[in-house]
C-alpha positions as CSV (number, residue, x, y, z in Angstrom):
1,X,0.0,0.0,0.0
2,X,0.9,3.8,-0.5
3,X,1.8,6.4,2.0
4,X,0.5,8.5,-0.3
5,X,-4.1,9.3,-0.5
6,X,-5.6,11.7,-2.9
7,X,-9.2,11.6,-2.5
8,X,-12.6,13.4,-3.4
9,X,-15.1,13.3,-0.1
10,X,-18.7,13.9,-1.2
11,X,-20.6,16.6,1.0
12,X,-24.6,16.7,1.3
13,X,-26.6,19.7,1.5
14,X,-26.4,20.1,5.4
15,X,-25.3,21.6,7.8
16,X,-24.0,18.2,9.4
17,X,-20.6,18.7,10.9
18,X,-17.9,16.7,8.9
19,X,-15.2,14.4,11.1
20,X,-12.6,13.9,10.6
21,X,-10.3,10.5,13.3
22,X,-6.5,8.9,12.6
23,X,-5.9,5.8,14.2
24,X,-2.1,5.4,14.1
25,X,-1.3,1.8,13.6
26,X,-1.2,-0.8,16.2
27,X,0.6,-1.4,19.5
28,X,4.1,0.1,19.2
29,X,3.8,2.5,17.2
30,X,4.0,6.6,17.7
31,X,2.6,9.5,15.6
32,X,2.1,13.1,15.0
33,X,-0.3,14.8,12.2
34,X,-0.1,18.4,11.0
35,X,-3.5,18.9,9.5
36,X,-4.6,22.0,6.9
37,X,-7.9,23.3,5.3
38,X,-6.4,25.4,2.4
39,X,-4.8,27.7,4.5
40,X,-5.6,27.2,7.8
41,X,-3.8,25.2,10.1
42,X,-6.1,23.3,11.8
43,X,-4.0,21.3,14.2
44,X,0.0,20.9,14.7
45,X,1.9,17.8,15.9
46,X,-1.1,16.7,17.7
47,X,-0.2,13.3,19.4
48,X,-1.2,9.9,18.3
49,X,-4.9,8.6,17.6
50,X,-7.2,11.4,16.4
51,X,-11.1,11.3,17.4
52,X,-14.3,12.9,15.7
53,X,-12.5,16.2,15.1
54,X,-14.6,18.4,13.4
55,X,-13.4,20.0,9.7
56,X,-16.2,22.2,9.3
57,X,-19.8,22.1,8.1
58,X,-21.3,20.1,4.7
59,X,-22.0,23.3,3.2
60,X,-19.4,25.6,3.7
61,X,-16.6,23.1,3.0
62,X,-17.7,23.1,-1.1
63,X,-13.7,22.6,-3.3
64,X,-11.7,23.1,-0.1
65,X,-8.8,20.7,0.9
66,X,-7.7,19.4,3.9
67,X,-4.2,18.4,3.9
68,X,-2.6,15.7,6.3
69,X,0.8,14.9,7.2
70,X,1.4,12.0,9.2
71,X,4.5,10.6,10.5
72,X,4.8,7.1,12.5
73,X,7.5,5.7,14.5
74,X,7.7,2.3,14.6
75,X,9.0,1.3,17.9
76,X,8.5,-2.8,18.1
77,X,11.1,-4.9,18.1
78,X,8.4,-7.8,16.9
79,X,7.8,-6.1,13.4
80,X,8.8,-3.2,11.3
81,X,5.3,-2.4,10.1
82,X,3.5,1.6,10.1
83,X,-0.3,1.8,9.2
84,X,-2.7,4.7,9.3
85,X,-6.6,5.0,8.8
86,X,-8.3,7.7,8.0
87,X,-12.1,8.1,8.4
88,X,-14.1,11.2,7.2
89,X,-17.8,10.7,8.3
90,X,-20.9,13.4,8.3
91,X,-20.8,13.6,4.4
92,X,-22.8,11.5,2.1
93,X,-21.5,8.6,3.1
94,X,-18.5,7.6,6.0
95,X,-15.4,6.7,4.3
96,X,-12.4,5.0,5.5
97,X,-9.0,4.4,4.2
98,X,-5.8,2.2,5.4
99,X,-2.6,2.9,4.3
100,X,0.9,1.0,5.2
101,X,4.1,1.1,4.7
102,X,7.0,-1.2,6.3
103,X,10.3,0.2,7.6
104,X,13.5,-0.1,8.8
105,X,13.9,-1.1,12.9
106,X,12.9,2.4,14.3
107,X,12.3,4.5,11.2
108,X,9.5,6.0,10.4
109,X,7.0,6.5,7.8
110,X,5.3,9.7,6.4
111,X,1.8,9.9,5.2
112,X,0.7,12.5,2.9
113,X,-3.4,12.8,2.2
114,X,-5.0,15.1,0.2
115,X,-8.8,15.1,0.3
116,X,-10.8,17.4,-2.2
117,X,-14.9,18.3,-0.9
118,X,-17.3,18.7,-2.9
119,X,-20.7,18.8,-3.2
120,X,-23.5,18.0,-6.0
């Protein structure tokens, strides 16, 4: 898999707040995300697992992109494995994405997602 996600995210025509949660890998493994909307910084080397945070609203995030950098540590001495899932929920439909990548003992991985909104 790719450490890499560029994605659309279909809004509806709510005012439903859109969620945004990271769960960094398994056991033995450490993460920090810098998250964007265009140009806002939305949160910076925020720690670990990320729950329900709310982007912003179905109808004011119409063509805006959130931007997520992720890097995990992998600290196990049992495997050399990184994951991430993103899931994006309050829109049309909740969407969910894995990504992995193996490293070297104690390296870590950098995950870059893009996500586009839009709305019909």
């Amino acid at each position: 898999m790719s450490t890499d996600l560029v994605k659309t995210y279909i809004l509806n025509r709510s005012s439903e707040d859109i969620k945004l949660s990271l769960v960094i890998g398994g056991i033995e493994q450490t993460g920090a995300s810098l998250i964007t909307l265009g140009e806002d910084l939305l949160l910076k080397d925020h720690p670990g697992d990320l729950h329900q945070y709310v982007i912003g609203q179905n109808n004011n995030l119409h063509k805006k992109v959130l931007n997520i950098i992720t890097v995990i540590t992998d600290i196990s001495p049992n495997h050399n494995d990184t994951d991430l899932y993103v899931l994006l929920e309050g829109g049309f439909v909740a969407k969910g994405y894995k990504m992995q990548e193996k490293v070297q003992p104690g390296d870590s991985a950098v995950y870059t997602v893009e996500i586009t909104f839009y709305q019909f």
